[in-house]
C-alpha positions, 0 to 999 in steps of 0.5 A, a space after each residue: 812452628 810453621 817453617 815460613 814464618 815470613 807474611 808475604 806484603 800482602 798477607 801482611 796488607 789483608 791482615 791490617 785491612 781485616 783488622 779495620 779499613 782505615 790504616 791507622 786504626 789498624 796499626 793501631 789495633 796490631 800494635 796493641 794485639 800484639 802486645 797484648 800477645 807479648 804479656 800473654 805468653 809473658 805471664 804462661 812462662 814462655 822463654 821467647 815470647 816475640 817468635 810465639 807472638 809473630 806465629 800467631 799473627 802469621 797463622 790469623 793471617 794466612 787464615 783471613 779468608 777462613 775466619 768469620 767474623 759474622 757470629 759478632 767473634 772480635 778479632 782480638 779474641 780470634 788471635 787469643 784462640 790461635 795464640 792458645 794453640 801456639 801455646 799447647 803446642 810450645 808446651 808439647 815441645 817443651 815436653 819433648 826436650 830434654 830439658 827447657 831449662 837446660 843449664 847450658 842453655 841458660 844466660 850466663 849467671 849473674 848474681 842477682 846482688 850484683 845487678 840489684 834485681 833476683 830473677 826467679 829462674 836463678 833462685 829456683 836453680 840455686 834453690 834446686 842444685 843445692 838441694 841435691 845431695 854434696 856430690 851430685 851439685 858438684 858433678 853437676 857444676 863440674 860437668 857445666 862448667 866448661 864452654 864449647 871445645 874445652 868441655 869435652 875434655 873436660 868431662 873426659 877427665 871427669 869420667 876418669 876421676 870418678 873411675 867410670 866411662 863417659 857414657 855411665 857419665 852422661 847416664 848420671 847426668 841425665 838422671 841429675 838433669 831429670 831430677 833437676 827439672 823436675 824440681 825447677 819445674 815445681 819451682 817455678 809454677 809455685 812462684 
């Protein structure tokens, strides 16, 4: 993403003048642009949909005076051109992580009894770390369960009960950590 992510007023003013004359029918047209966008990135899987949506609205905006319009292009379908591109570019980073779906990263777990609503995610992930085999889901929450400062000791006490060192440790947990992916990947593009 760009690193000035800010519009200026009047980038901002240009875009609702590109979008139409009368002020109101602007707001009226960003609004529903806009969520249009939301539901678009929504329905790819995109994990944070707000910031992916304002990138593409910055960039159609810093990019006004290079559009044209003449060829009868609407502009909604301008902004769904560029929201492709923040998209291919949101799954190349994706790709480069480590991994999106990182348990760490994850929302605290909540069952989804206990809130009268499954989501997806967390039934992939049950689904995923009960199907590696008994010792690996268990190194897996063993190596996650801790927060912030107690972990480190915590998975140092792990390495010296399974009799390896800490960097064999993250070895082990990396390869789970790709299985895991891998699977969860699968499981979620078959939802």
């Amino acid at each position: 993403m760009k690193k000035d992510k800010i519009l200026t007023q009047q980038e901002f003013d240009d875009l609702l003048n590109w979008l139409s004359v009368d002020r109101e029918k602007a707001a009226e047209i960003y609004l529903s642009v806009s969520e249009g966008l939301i539901r678009y990135f929504r329905i790819k899987g995109c994990s944070d949909s707000q910031s992916l949506v304002d990138d593409t609205i910055n960039r159609v905006a810093r990019s006004i005076g290079k559009i044209d319009i003449s060829d009868g292009h609407k502009p909604i379908t301008i902004f769904y051109g560029f929201a492709k591109n923040v998209y291919f570019e949101y799954l190349a980073r994706a790709r480069r992580s480590p991994l999106i779906l990182d348990l760490e990263r994850l929302p605290p777990y909540a069952s989804p009894k206990a809130d009268g609503g499954s989501d997806p995610r967390f039934n992939c992930l049950d689904t995923c770390v009960n199907g590696l085999r008994e010792k690996e889901s268990h190194l897996v929450m063993a190596y996650f369960e801790k927060d912030r400062g107690e972990k480190v000791a915590s998975r140092r006490e792990l390495a010296e009960h399974l009799k390896i060192s800490i960097g064999n440790l993250h070895v082990k947990i990396h390869r789970l950590k790709n299985t895991l992916r891998k699977c969860l990947e699968d499981c979620l593009e078959s939802l």
